[in-house]
C-alpha positions as a Python dict, from the first residue, in 0.01 Angstrom:
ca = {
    (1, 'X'): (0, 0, 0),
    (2, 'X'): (248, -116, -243),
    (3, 'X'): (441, 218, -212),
    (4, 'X'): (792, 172, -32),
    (5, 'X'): (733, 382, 276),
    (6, 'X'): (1079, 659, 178),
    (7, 'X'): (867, 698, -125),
    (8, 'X'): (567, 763, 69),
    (9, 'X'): (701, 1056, 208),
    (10, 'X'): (875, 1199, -73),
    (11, 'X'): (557, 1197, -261),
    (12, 'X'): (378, 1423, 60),
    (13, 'X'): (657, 1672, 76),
    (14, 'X'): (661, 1678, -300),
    (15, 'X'): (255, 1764, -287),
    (16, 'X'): (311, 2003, 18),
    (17, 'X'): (529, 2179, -201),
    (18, 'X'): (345, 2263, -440),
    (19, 'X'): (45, 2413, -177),
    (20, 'X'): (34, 2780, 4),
    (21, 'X'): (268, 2773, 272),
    (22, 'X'): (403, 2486, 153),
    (23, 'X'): (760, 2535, 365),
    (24, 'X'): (536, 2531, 719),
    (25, 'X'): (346, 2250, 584),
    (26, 'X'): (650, 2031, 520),
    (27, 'X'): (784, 2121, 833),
    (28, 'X'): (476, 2025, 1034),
    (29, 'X'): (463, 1708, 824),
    (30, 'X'): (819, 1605, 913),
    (31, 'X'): (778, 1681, 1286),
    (32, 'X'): (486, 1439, 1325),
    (33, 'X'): (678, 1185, 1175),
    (34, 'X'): (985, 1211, 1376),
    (35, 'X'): (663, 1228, 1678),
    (36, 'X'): (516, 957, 1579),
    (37, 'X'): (851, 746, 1524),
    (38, 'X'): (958, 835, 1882),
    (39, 'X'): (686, 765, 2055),
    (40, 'X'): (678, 390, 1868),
    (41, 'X'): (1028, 354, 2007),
    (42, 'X'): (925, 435, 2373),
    (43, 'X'): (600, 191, 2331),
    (44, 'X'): (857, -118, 2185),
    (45, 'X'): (1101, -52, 2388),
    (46, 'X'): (993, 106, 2708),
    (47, 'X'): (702, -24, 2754),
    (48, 'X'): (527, 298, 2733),
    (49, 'X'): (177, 431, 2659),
    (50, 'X'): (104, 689, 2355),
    (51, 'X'): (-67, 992, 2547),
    (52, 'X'): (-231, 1229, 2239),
    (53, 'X'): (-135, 1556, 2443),
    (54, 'X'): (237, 1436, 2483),
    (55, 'X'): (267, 1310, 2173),
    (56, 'X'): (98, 1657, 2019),
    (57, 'X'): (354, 1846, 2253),
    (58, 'X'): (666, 1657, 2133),
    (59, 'X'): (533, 1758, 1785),
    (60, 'X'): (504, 2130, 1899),
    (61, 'X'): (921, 2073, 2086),
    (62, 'X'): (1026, 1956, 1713),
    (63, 'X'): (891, 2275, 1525),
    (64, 'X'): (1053, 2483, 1781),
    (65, 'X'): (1371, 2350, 1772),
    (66, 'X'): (1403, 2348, 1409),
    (67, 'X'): (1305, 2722, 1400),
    (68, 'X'): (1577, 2802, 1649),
    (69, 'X'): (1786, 2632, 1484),
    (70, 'X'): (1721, 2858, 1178),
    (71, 'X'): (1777, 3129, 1377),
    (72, 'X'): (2062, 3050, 1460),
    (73, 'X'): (2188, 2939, 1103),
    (74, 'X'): (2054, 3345, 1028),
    (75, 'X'): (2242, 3485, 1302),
    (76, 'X'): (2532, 3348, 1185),
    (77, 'X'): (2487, 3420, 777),
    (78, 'X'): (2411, 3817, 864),
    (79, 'X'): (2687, 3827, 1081),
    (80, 'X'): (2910, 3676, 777),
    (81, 'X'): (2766, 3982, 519),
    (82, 'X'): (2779, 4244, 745),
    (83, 'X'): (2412, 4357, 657),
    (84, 'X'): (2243, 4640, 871),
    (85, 'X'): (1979, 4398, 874),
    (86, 'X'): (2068, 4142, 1128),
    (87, 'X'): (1951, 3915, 1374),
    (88, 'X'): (2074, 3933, 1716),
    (89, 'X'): (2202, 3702, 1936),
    (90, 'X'): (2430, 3607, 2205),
    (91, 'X'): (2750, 3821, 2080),
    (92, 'X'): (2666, 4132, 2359),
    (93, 'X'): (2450, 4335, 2116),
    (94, 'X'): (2194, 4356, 2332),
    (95, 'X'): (2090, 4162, 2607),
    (96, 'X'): (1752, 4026, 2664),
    (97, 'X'): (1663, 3966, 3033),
    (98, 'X'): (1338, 3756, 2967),
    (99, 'X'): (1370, 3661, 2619),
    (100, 'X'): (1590, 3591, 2304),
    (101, 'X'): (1623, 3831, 2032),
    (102, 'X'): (1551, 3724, 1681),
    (103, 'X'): (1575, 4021, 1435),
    (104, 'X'): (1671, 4330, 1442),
    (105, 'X'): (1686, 4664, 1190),
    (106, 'X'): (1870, 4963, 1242),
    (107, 'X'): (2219, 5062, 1407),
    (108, 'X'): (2417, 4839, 1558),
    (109, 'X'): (2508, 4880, 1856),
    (110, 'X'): (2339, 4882, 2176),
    (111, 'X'): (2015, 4969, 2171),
    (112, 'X'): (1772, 5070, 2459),
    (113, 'X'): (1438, 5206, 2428),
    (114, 'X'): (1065, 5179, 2503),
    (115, 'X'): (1006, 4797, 2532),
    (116, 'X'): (638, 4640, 2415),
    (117, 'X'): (541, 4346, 2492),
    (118, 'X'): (276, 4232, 2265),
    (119, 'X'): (-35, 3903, 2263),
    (120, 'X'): (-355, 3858, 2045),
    (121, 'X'): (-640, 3596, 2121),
    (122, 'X'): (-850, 3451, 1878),
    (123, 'X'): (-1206, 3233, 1825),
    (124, 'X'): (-1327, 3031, 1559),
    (125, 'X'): (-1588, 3272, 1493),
    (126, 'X'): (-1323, 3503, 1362),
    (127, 'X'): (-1330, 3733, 1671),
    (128, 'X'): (-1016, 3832, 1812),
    (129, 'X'): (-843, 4072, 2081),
    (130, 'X'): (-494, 4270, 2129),
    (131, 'X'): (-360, 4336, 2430),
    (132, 'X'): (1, 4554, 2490),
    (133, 'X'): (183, 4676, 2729),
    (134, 'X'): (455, 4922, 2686),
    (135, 'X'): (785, 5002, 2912),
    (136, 'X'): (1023, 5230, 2926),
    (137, 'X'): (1405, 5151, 2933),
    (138, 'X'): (1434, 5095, 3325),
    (139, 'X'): (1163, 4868, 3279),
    (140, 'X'): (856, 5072, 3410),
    (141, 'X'): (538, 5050, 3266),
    (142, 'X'): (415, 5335, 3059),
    (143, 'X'): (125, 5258, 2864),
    (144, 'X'): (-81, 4964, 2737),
    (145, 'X'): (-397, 4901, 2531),
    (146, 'X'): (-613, 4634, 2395),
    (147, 'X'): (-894, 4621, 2175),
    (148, 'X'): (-1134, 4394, 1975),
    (149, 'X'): (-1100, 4316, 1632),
    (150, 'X'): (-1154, 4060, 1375),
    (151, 'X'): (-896, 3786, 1206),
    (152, 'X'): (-844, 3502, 974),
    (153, 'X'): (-661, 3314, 1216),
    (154, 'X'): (-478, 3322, 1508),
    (155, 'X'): (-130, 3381, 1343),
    (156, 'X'): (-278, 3685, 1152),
    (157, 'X'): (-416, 3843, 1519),
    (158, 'X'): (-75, 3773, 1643),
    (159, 'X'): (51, 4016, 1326),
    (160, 'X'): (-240, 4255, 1409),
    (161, 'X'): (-111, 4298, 1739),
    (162, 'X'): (252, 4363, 1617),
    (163, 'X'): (152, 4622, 1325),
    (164, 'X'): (-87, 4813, 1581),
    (165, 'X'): (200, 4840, 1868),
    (166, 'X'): (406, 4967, 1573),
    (167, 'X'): (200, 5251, 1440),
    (168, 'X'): (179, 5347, 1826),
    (169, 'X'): (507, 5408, 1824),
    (170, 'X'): (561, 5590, 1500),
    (171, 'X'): (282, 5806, 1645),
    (172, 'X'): (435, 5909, 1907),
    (173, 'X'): (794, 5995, 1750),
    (174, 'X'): (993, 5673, 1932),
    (175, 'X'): (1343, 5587, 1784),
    (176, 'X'): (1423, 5301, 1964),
    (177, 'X'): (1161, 5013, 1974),
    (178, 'X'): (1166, 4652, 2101),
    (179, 'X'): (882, 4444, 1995),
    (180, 'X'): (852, 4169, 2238),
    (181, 'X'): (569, 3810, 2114),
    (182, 'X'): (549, 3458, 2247),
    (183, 'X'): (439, 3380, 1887),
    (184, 'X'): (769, 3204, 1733),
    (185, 'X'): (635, 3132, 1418),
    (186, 'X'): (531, 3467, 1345),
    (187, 'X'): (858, 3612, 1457),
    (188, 'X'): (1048, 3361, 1177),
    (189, 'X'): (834, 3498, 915),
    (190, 'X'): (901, 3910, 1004),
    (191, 'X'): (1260, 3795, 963),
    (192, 'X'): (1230, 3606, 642),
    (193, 'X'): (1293, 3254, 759),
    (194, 'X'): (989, 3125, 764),
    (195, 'X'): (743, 3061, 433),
    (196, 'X'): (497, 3365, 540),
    (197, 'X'): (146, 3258, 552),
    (198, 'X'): (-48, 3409, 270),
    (199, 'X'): (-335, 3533, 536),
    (200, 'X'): (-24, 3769, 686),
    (201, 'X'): (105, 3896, 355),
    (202, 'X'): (-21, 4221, 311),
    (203, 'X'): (15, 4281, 720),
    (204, 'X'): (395, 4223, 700),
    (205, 'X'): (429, 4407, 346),
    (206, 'X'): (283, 4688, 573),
    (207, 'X'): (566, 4607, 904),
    (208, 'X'): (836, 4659, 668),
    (209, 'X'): (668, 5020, 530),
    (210, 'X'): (756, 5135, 885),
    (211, 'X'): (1040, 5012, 977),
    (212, 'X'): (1222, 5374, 796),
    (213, 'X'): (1071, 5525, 1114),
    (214, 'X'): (1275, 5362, 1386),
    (215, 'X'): (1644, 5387, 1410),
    (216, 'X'): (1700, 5082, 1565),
    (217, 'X'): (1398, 4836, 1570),
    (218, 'X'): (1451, 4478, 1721),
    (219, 'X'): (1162, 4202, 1762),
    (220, 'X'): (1231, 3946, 2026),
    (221, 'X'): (1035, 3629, 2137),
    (222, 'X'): (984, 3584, 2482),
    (223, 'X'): (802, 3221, 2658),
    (224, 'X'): (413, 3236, 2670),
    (225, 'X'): (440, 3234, 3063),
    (226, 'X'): (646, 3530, 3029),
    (227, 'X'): (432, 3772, 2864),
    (228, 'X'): (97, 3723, 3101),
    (229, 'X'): (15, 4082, 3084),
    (230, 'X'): (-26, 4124, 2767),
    (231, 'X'): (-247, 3783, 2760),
    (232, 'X'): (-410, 3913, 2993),
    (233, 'X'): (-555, 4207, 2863),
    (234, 'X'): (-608, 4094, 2502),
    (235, 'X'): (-790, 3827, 2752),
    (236, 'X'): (-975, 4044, 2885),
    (237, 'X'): (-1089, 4275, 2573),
    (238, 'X'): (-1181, 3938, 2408),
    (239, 'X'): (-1467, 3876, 2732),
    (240, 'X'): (-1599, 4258, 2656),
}
């Protein structure tokens, strides 16, 4: 108790470094500070009450916005070394109707193609379910699947669902590919600015194998509301 409280939290992010994922764990650990430290100011000051659901949602807003932010610090670096890897982003690339785009590999250029959109479910007891939906470049569905499977974790069904859309396209020959997830955090690690999870390693080790197959292959992260299809029939397959 003795412990000067900037100390305090040296010493955690210090220990948090040294653990698996010790980048997402910092950043976790720094937006439930910044939480917590907002919602004292609204109980001094305004009088308000601590709700645990706002307070865990404010938490969730922080991560968010500091991931975007990276993004954005990415878009900006690739654009700088002229890589063919690159994100994309609000410079006419490509444009995104529902969602923003947040890595891409291939050609620049514009890039239109068959369009997946992509969303896993998962249970403590392990079990877990994919569901996709694919569409075609005027926006017409084409295809979809889901299935049953088994996972670690809900971020690792999330990359399940991702790697299986992926060797459905290199199945069936297709060049141009969008892959479309409401999972953010996964999305930051495919691009490389994100600590990945070691339960996703091999998973995204296996992403990048494929990515020779596609000549332009873009990932883009759309709002959960937005891809209800998809949730919907990995939903569904979980219920079977």
């Amino acid at each position: 108790m003795m412990i000067p409280l900037g100390d305090w939290v040296i010493n955690w992010i210090r220990y948090l470094d040294t653990l698996e994922g010790g980048e997402g764990r910092i950043l976790v650990f720094v937006a439930t500070l910044w939480g917590l430290w907002i919602a004292r100011n609204n109980v001094v000051f305004r009088g308000d009450q601590v709700m645990p659901c706002v307070l865990l949602q404010s938490i969730a807003n922080n991560v968010e916005v500091y991931l975007q932010s990276r993004l954005n610090e990415k878009e900006h670096n690739e654009k700088m070394q002229g890589r063919v890897t690159y994100l994309v982003g609000a410079d006419g690339m490509q444009t995104i109707k529902d969602g923003h785009s947040v890595y891409m590999v291939g050609r620049r250029g514009h890039c239109r193609g068959i369009r997946i959109k992509v969303d896993a479910g998962w249970l403590k007891t392990l079990d877990a379910a994919i569901g996709w939906v694919a569409y075609d470049s005027d926006g017409v569905m084409i295809e979809s699947g889901s299935r049953k499977t088994k996972a670690e974790s809900a971020l690792q069904a999330e990359a399940l669902g991702i790697s299986e859309v992926l060797q459905w396209a290199v199945g069936r020959g297709i060049l141009h590919l969008e892959v479309v997830s409401d999972c953010l955090l996964l999305l930051c690690q495919i691009a490389g600015f994100a600590g990945v999870h070691h339960g996703i390693k091999g998973i995204l080790q296996d992403l990048k194998g494929s990515y020779a197959s596609f000549h332009c292959l873009s990932f883009a992260y759309i709002a959960r509301n937005l891809n209800s299809v998809a949730h919907g029939l990995a939903s569904r397959a979980m219920r079977l």
